[in-house]
Every structure is written in structure tokens, then in C-alpha cells.
MIVO-396459 format. One line per 4 residues: for each residue y, x, z of N, C-alpha, C. Coordinates in steps of 0.2 Angstrom, whole numbers. Atoms other than C-alpha are relative to their C-alpha. Layout:
residues N
Y:X:Z:Y:X:Z:Y:X:Z ~ ...
***
This chain:
residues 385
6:3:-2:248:-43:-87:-6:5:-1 ~ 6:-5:-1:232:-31:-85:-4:-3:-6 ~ 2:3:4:221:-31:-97:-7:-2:1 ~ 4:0:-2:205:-37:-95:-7:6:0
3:-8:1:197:-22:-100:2:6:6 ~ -5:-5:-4:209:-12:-88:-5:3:4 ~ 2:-4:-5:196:-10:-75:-6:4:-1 ~ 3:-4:2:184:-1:-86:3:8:-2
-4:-6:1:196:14:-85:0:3:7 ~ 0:-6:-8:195:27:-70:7:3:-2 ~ -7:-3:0:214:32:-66:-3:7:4 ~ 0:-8:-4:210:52:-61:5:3:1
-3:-5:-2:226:57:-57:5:-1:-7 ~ -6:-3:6:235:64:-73:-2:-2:-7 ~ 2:2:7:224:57:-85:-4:-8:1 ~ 3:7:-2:215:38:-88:-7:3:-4
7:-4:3:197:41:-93:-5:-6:-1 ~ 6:5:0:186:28:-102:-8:-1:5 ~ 3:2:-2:172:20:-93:-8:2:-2 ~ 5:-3:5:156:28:-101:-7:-3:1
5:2:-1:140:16:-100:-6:5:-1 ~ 6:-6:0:129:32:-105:-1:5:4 ~ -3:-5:-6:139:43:-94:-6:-4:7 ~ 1:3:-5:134:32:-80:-7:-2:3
7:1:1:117:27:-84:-3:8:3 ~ 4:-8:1:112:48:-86:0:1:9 ~ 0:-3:-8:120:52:-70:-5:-5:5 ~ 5:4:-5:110:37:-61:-7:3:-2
7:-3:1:94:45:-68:-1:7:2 ~ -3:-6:-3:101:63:-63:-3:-2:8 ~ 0:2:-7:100:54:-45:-6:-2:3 ~ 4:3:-2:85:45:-45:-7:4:1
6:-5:-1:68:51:-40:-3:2:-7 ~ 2:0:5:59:59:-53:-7:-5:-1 ~ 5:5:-1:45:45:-52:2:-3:-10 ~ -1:1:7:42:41:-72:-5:-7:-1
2:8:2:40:19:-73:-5:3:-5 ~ 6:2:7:33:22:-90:-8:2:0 ~ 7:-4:-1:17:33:-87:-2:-6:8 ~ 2:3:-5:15:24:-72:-3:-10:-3
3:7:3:15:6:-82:-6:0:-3 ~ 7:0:6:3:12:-96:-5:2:4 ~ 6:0:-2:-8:18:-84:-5:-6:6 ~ 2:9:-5:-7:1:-71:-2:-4:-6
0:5:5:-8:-9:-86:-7:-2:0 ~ 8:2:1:-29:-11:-89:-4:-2:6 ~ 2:2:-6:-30:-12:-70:2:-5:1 ~ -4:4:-5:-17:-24:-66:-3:-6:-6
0:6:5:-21:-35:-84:-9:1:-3 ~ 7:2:2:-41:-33:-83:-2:-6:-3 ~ 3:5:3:-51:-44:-92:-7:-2:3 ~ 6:2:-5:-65:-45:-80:-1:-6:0
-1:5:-5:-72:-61:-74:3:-1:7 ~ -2:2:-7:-62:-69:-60:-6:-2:4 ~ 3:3:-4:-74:-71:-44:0:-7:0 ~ -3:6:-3:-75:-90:-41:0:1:5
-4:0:-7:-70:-88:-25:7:-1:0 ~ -6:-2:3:-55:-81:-32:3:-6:-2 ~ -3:2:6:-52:-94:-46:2:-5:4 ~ -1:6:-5:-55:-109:-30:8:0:4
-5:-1:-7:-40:-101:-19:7:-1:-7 ~ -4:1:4:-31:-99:-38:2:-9:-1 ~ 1:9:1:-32:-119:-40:3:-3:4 ~ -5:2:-6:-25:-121:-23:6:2:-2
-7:-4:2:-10:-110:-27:2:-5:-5 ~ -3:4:5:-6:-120:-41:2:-8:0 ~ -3:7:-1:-7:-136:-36:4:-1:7 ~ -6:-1:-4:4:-131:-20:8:0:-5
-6:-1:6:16:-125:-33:2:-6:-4 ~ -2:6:4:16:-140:-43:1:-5:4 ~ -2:4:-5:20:-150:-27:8:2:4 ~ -8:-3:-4:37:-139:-24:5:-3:-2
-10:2:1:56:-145:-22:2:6:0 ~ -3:-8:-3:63:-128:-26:8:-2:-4 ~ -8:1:-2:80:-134:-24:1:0:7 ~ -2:-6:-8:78:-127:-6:-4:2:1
4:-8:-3:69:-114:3:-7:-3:3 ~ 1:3:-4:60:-127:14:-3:3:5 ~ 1:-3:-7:61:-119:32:-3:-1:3 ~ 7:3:-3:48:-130:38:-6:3:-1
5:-1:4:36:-124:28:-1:8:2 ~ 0:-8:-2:40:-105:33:-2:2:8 ~ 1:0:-8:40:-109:51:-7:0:2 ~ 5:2:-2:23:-117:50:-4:5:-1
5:-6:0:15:-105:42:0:7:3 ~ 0:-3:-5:22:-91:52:-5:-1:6 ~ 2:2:-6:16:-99:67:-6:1:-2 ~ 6:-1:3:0:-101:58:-4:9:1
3:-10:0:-2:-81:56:1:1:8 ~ 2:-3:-7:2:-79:74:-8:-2:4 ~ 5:2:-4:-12:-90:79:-6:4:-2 ~ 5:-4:3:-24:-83:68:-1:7:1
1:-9:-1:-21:-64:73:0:-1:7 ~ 0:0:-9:-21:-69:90:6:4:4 ~ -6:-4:-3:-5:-61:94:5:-1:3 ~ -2:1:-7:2:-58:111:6:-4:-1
-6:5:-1:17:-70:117:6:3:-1 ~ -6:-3:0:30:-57:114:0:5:-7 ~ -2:-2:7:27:-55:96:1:-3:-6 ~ -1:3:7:32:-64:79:-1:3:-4
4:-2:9:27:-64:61:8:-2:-4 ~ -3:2:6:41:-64:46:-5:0:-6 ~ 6:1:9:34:-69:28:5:5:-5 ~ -5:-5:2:41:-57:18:-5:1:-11
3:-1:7:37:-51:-1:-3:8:-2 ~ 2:-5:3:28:-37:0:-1:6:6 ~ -2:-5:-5:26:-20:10:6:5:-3 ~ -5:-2:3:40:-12:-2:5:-2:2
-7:2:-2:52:-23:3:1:1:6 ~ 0:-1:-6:46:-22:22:4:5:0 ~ -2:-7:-4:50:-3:22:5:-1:0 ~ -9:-1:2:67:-6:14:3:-1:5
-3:2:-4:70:-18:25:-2:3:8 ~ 2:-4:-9:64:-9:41:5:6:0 ~ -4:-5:1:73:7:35:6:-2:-1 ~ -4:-2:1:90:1:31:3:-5:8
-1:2:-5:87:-10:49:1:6:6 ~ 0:-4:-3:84:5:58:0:7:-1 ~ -2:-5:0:85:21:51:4:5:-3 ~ -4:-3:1:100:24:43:4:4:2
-2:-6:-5:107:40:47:-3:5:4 ~ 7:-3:-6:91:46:55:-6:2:-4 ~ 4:0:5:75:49:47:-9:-2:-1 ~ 4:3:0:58:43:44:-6:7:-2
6:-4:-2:41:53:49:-7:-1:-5 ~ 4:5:5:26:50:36:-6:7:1 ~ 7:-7:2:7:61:32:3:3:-8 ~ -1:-2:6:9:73:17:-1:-4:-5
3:5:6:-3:61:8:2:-6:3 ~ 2:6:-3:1:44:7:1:-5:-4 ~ -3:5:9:6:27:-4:5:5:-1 ~ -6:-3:3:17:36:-16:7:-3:0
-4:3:-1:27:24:-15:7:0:6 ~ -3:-1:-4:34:27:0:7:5:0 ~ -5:-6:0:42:43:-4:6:-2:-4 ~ -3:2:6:51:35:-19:4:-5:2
-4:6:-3:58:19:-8:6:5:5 ~ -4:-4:-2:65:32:5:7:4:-1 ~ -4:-4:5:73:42:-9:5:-3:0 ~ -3:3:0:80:28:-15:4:-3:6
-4:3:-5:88:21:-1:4:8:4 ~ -5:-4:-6:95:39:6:-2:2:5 ~ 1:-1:-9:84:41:23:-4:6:-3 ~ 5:-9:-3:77:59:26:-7:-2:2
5:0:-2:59:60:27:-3:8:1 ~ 5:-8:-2:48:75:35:-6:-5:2 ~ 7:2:1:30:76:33:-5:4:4 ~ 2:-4:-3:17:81:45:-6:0:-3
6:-1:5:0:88:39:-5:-4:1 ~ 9:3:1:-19:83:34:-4:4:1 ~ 6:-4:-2:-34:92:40:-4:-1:-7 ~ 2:1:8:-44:96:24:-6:-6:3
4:5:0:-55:80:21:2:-6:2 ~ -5:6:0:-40:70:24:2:-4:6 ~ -1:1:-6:-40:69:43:7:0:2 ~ -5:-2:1:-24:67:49:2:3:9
-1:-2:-7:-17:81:62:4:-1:4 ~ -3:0:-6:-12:76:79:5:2:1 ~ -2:-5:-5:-5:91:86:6:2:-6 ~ -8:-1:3:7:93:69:4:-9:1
-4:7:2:13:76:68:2:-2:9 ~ -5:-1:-6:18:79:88:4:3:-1 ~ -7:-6:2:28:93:84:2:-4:-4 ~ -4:1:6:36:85:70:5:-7:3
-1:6:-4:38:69:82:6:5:2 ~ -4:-6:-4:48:83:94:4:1:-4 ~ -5:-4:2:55:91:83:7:-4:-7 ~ -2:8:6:62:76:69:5:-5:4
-5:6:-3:66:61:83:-1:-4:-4 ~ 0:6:6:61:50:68:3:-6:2 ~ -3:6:-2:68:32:70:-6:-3:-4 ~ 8:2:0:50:28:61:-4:4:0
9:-4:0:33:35:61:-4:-5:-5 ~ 4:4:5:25:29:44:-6:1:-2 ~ 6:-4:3:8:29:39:-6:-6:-4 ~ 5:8:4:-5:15:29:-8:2:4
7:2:-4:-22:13:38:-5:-6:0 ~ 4:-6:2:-35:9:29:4:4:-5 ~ -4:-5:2:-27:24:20:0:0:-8 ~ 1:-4:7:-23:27:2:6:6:-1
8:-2:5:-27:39:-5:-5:3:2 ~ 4:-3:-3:-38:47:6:-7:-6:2 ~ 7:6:0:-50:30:9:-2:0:8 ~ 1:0:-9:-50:33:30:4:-5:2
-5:5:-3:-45:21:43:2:7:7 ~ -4:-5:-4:-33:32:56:-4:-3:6 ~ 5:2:-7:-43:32:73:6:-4:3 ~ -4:3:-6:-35:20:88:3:6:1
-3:-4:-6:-31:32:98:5:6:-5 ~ -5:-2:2:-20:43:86:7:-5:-2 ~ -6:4:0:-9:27:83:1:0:6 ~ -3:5:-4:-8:23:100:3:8:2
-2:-7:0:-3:43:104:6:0:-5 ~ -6:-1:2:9:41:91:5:-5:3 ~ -5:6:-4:18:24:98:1:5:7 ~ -4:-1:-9:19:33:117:5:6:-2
-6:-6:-2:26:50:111:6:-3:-5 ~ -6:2:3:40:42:100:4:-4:2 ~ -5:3:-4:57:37:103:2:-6:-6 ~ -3:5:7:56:27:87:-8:-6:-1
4:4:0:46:13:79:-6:3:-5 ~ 7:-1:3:28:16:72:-1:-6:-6 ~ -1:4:6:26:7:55:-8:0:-3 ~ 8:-2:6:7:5:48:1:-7:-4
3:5:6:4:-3:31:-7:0:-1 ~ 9:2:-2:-12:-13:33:-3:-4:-6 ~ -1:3:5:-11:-18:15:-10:-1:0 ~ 5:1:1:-29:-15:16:-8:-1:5
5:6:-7:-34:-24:32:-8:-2:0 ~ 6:5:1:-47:-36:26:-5:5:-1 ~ 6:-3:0:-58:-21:22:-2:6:3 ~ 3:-4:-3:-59:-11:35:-5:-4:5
6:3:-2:-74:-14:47:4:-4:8 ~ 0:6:-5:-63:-22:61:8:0:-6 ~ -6:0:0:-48:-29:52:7:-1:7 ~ -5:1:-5:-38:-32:68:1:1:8
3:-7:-5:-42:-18:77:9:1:4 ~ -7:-3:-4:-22:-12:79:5:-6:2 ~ -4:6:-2:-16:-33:80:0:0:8 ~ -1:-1:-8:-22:-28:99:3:4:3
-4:-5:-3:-11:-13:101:6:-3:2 ~ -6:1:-1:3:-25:100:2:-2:7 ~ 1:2:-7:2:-31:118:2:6:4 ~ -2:-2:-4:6:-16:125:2:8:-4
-5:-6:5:16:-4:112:5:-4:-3 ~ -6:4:0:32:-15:110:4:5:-5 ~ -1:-3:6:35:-1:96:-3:-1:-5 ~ 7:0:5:20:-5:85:3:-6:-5
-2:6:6:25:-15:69:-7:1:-8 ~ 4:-2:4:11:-18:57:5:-5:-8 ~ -3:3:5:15:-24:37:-8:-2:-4 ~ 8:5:4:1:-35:28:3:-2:-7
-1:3:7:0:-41:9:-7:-3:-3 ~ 7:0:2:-14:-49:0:-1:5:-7 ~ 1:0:1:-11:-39:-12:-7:6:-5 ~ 5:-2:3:-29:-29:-13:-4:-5:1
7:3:-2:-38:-44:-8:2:-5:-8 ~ -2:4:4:-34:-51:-28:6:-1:-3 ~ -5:5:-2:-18:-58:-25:7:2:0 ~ -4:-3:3:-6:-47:-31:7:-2:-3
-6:4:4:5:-56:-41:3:-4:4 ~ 1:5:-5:7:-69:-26:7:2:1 ~ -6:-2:-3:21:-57:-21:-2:-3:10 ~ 1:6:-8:13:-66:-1:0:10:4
2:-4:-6:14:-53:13:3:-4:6 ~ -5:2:-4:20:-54:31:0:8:5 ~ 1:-6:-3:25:-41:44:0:-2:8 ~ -1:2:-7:23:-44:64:1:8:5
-2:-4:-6:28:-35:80:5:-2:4 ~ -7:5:-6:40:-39:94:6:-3:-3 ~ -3:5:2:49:-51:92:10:2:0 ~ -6:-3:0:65:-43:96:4:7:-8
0:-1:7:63:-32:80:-1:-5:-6 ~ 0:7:6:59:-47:69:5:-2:1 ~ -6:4:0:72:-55:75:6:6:-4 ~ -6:-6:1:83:-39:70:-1:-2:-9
0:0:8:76:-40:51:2:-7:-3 ~ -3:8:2:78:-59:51:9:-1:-3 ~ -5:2:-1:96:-57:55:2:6:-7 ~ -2:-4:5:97:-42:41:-1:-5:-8
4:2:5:88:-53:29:4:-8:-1 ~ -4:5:0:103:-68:32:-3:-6:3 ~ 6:8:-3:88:-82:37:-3:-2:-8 ~ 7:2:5:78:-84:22:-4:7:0
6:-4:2:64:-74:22:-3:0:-6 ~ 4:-1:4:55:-78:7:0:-6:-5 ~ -3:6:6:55:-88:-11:-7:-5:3 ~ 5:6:-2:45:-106:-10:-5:1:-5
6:-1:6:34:-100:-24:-5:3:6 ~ 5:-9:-7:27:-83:-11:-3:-5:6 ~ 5:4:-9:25:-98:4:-4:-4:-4 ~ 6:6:1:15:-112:-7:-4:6:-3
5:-5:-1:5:-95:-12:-3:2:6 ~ 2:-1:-6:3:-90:5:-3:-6:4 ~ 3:6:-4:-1:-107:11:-6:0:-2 ~ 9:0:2:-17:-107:-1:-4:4:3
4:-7:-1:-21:-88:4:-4:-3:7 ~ -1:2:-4:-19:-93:21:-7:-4:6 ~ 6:5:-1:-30:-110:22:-6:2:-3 ~ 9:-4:4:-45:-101:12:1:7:2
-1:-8:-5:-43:-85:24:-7:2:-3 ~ 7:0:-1:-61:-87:26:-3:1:-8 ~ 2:0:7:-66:-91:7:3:11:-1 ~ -4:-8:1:-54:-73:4:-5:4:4
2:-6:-4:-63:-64:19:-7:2:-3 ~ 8:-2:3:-81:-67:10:3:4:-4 ~ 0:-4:9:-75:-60:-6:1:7:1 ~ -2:-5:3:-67:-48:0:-7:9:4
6:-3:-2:-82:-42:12:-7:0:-6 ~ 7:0:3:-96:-44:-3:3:7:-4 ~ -3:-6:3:-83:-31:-12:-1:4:4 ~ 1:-5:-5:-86:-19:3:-8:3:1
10:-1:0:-107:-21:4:0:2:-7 ~ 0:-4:8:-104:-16:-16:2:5:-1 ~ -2:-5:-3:-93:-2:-10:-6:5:2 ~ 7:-3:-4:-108:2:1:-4:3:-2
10:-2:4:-124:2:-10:4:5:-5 ~ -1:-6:2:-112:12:-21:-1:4:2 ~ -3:-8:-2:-107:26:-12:-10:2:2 ~ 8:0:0:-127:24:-5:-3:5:-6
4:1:5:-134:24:-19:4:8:-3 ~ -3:-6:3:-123:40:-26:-3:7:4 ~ 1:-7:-5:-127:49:-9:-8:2:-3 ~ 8:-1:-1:-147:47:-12:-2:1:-7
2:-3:5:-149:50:-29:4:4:-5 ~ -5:-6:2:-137:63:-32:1:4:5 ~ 0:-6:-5:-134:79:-25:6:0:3 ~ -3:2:-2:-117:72:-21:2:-3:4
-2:7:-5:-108:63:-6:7:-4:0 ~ -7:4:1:-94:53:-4:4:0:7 ~ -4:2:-8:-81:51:12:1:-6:1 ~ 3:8:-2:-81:36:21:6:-3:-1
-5:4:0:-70:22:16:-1:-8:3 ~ 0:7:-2:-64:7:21:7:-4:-4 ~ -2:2:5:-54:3:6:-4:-1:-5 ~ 0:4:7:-57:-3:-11:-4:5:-7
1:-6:3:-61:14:-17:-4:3:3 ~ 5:-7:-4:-73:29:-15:2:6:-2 ~ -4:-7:3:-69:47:-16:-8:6:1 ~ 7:-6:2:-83:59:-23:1:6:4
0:-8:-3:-86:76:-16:-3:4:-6 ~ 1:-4:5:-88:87:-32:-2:6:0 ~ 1:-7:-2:-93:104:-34:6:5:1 ~ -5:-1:0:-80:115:-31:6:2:-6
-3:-1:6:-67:117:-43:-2:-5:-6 ~ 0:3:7:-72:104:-54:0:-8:0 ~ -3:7:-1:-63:88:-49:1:-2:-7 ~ -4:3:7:-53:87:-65:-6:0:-7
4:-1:7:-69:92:-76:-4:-6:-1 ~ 5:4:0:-80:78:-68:6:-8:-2 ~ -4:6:0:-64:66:-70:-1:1:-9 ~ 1:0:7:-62:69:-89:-7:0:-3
7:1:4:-81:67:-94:-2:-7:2 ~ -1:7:-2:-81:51:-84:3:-4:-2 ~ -4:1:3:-66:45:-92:-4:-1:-8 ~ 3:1:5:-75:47:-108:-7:-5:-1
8:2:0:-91:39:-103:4:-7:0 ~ -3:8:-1:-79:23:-100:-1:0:7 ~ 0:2:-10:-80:24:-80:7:3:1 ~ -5:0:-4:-62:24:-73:-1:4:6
1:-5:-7:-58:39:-61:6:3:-1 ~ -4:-5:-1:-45:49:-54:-1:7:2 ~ 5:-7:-2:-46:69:-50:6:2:5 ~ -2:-1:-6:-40:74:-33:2:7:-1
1:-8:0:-37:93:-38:7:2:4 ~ -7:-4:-2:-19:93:-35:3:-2:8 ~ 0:3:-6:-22:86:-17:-5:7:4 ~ 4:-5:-3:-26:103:-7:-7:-2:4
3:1:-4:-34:95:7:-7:-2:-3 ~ 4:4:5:-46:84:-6:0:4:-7 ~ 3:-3:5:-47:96:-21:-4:-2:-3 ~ 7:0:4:-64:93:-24:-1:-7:-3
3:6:-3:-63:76:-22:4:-4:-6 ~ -4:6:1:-62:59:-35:0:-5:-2 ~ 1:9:-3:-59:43:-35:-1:-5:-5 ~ 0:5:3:-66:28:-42:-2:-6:5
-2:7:2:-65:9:-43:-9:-1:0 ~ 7:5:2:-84:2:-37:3:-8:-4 ~ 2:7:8:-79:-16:-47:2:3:-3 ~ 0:-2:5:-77:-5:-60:-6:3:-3
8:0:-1:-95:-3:-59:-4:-5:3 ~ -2:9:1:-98:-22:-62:-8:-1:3 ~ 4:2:0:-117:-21:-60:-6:6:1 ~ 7:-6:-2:-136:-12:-58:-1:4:-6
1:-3:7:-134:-6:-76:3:6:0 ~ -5:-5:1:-119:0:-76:1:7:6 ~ 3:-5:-5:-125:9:-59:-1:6:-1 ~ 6:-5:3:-139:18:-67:4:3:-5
-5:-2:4:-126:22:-80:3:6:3 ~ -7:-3:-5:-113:31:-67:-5:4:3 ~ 5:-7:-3:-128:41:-57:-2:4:-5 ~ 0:-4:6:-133:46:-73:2:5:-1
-6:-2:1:-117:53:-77:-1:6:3 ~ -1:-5:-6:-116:61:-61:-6:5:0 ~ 6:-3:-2:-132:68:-60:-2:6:-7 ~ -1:-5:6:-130:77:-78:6:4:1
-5:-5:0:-113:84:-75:-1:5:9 ~ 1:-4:-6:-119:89:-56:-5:9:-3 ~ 5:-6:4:-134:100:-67:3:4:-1 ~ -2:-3:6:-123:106:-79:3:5:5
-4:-5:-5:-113:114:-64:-4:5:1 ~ 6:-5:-2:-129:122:-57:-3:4:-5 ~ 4:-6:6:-136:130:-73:9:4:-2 ~ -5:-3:-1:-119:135:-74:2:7:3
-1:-3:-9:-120:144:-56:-6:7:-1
***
């Protein structure tokens, strides 16, 4: 009789060779990207577990969410429930007769699932710069990615990202709009330039929809690019943890990820949180628009009383324009002052350029504080010069 252990042994031939939990582990880290969780969590930590006041707005949409969830049978999926609120998001985005919404858990899993729906064996097209994360899911999964360039200031080029169309034949074309990390939303007309010359699908993460100046600007492309797939989440309007996203475009593609995804779409927790988000659209769409006019008088306010400007966003962030060479000096004195920032140095296109977090500049104080800042370290340049 075998022994229960038996199948912890590798037969090689001539010799039998213990199973080696360590062995196995190393090599799986050998394989994997080098992308480092740890640095990565201690640095999300104070962002993701702030102590801020929650907006009430916020806290109204949380109360809903909880008391849906304390009204679940999660001893089934309830189909019903997935169907309605699909149908839901179709209405509300207005979109054409010839395209459906899946609810999904996120834009991470979309990709996966988009990528192991259609470009296995093929490869996936993406900007130099873009969620990091992209690179790191790809890996993981084995799909080939080639990257076409950024124009300095974080534009993204046309005329390479045809060539690369041509010369690649991607089975997607991936890009996020409004953009992270660059804080631009990509013109119409280069998504719609990339859906005609491609023989593959076009993929935009729209994670940061709600705060560009039309959010449903590219929901109109879909009517007549039957390539065009967009992927939605709430998580920069808040709502993060919710796990709530969904992804829409032709219906013949959704149906493809439905049938990869077995017929459950998503847990009963992610729908009685979508159902709040959903029904308090509106409530969520102020918030997330008073967050944008704060954006505003930010960057404003930066441009006119500092020698300083900023590039335009339509995210959540803004990106400084610094003096030259001295991203990482203006990040680390900032950093010290207590204002959260990033230094763009190692981003050629953006060098000079870096990023902060307006709610992290809560108020008119803390304002006056931060121009401050800027307006000492921009001197300190110039008596430098």
C-alpha cells in the first residue's frame, strides 16, 4: 500500500528525491516579479488606514452598505440580485443595445480575466507608464507585454503606439484614463484611433471615471467600436475595501468572460455593497466632485502664489513641476514638513515632476502651510542658481 507521504517524493529516474517545502517556495520567488509586498504595504498602510474624518456623505452610503449586508442569505449567490443591478448600470450609463455589464471584483481581476479570456499565447500592448500593477498581473499570468512611448509631460505617442500596434498584433491594447501616474485623461480621438487600427481589444481602466470632467465620455465610443471594453471600480471614490467594480462592452465579449468565470460573477457581500454605491450614485458623485474643486483651488492656488505649476489632472492627485533636477530634494523636505509626496525623478518623461494627495491638505491652514513650503524650497533653488 503507498504510503501516505509517498507523493511528497519526485521519482527522477535513478534516484527518489524528497519534496523540499523551501526548495519550492525559493524557486516560486526566483519566478515571480520582483515587485516587493512588504515595502509596498508599509508604504499603503497610513494611506489605506488613515485616520481622517470620514466625509458624511461617505459615512451615509457606509450605513446603507451595512444594513444591505445585514439583510443577506449568504447561502447563495442571489442571481437576482446580480441581474438587477447589472441591468441597473446599463441604464444609468446609457449603453447601446449591443452591450452588457458584468460585476466583477475589481480592475485586477478584470485584467486577469480578460487576459487569460483572450490573450493567451499572444501579447498585450500597454504606455511605458502606467498602474503598476499591470505589469506585475501580466507577469504573473505569462502574457508578453510590449510598451509604446510618452511624450515628455506624459502625453501619450500616437505614432509609436501604431507602430507597435503593426508591429506586436496585440490581442489587447491597455491603458487607464483618467491616468495614473501621469494625472491626464487620454484624448477621444487617440482611443478611438487605437480601437480602428487594432485587430485586438482595447481595454481602458476607468478606475478614475467619476473625476474626470466628462465621466462618460468613452461609455459613447461603445456604439460603434465593438472592440472597446471599459473596467470601472469605486475604488478612488472611497470605497476600496467594497471589492465593487464592473466591466462593460459588447456583449459577445462579456458573455466570453461570464462563460470563463463559470456563471457567478461576484460575492453577495461586493453586490449588497454595490447596491448602496449604486443607489447613492448621486450622493457619491457630489463627494467626489467637491474632491475635484479642492483639486482645483489647490493646484490654483499653487500656480498663483508660487513660481510653480502643475499639469492638469483629472484624478485624485496633482503633479508639481519643480525646478530641474530637484524632484527628489523637493519630495524629502516635504516628507519632513509632514505633507505626503512622491518624486517622479525616476520617470524620464516627468523627472521634474511630484505628486501629492490634495486631501492631504485637509484645509486653508494646512494650505498656507504647503505654499509656504514650496515657495521656501523654490528660493532656496534660485539663490542657489
Amino acid at each position: 500500500m503507498m504510503s501516505p507521504v509517498s507523493h511528497l517524493f519526485l521519482n527522477t529516474g535513478s534516484h527518489t528525491v524528497p519534496f523540499s517545502l523551501s526548495d519550492f517556495c525559493q524557486a516560486a520567488q526566483h519566478q515571480r516579479t520582483p515587485f516587493n509586498l512588504e515595502k509596498f504595504i508599509d508604504y499603503r498602510t497610513p494611506q489605506l488606514e488613515g485616520s481622517d474624518t470620514r466625509p458624511e456623505a461617505l459615512m451615509h452610503i457606509d450605513k446603507c452598505i451595512q444594513r444591505n449586508i445585514s439583510k443577506l442569505n449568504l447561502s447563495n449567490y442571489n442571481i437576482k440580485a446580480i441581474t438587477e443591478l447589472e441591468t441597473t448600470l446599463r441604464e444609468k450609463n446609457n449603453l447601446p443595445d449591443s452591450c452588457s455589464v458584468m460585476l466583477g471584483s475589481g480592475i485586477n481581476t478584470f485584467l486577469e480575466e480578460l487576459s487569460l479570456a483572450f490573450a493567451k499565447g499572444r501579447s498585450v500592448l500597454l504606455p511605458e507608464f502606467d498602474y503598476f500593477l499591470f505589469g506585475i498581473t501580466l507577469e504573473k499570468l505569462g502574457i508578453q507585454s510590449n510598451k509604446f512611448k510618452l511624450t515628455n509631460g506624459g502625453h501619450w505617442d500616437t505614432a509609436d503606439a501604431l507602430a507597435k500596434l503593426q508591429e506586436h498584433d496585440p490581442a489587447i491594447t491597455l491603458l487607464s484614463t483618467p491616468n495614473n501616474p501621469t494625472s491626464r485623461t487620454a484624448p477621444v480621438e487617440f482611443i478611438e484611433t487605437l480601437a480602428t487600427h487594432t485587430n485586438g481589444l482595447v481595454v481602458i481602466d476607468e478606475v478614475y471615471h467619476l473625476f474626470a470632467d466628462d465621466p462618460h465620455v468613452l461609455c459613447r465610443l461603445l456604439e460603434t467600436h465593438e472592440n472597446l471594453v471599459l473596467m470601472r471600480s469605486m475604488s478612488k471614490a472611497g470605497f476600496a475595501a467594497t471589492g465593487f467594480g464592473y466591466i462593460t462592452g459588447n456583449t459577445k465579449i462579456i458573455s466570453c468572460l461570464r462563460q470563463l468565470k463559470g456563471g457567478t460573477t461576484i460575492s453577495p457581500l461586493n453586490v449588497a455593497a454595490g447596491k448602496a454605491l449604486i443607489e447613492n450614485h448621486d450622493l457619491l458623485a457630489a463627494h467626489v466632485k467637491s474632491c475635484c474643486q479642492w483639486r482645483d483651488h489647490v493646484k490654483n492656488s499653487i500656480e498663483q502664489h508660487t513660481a510653480l505649476s502643475c499639469l492638469p489632472s483629472e484624478t485624485d492627485f496633482l503633479l508639481i513641476e519643480t525646478p530641474a533636477g530637484q524632484a527628489d530634494a523637493f519630495t524629502t523636505h516635504l516628507i519632513e514638513a509632514g505633507i505626503p509626496c512622491i518624486s517622479y525623478a525616476p520617470m524620464p518623461q516627468l523627472t521634474d515632476c511630484i505628486r501629492v494627495m490634495p486631501s492631504s491638505i485637509s484645509d486653508a491652514i494646512t494650505l498656507c502651510h504647503f505654499l509656504q513650503k514650496l515657495n521656501d524650497l523654490a528660493e532656496g533653488v534660485l539663490q542657489k542658481t
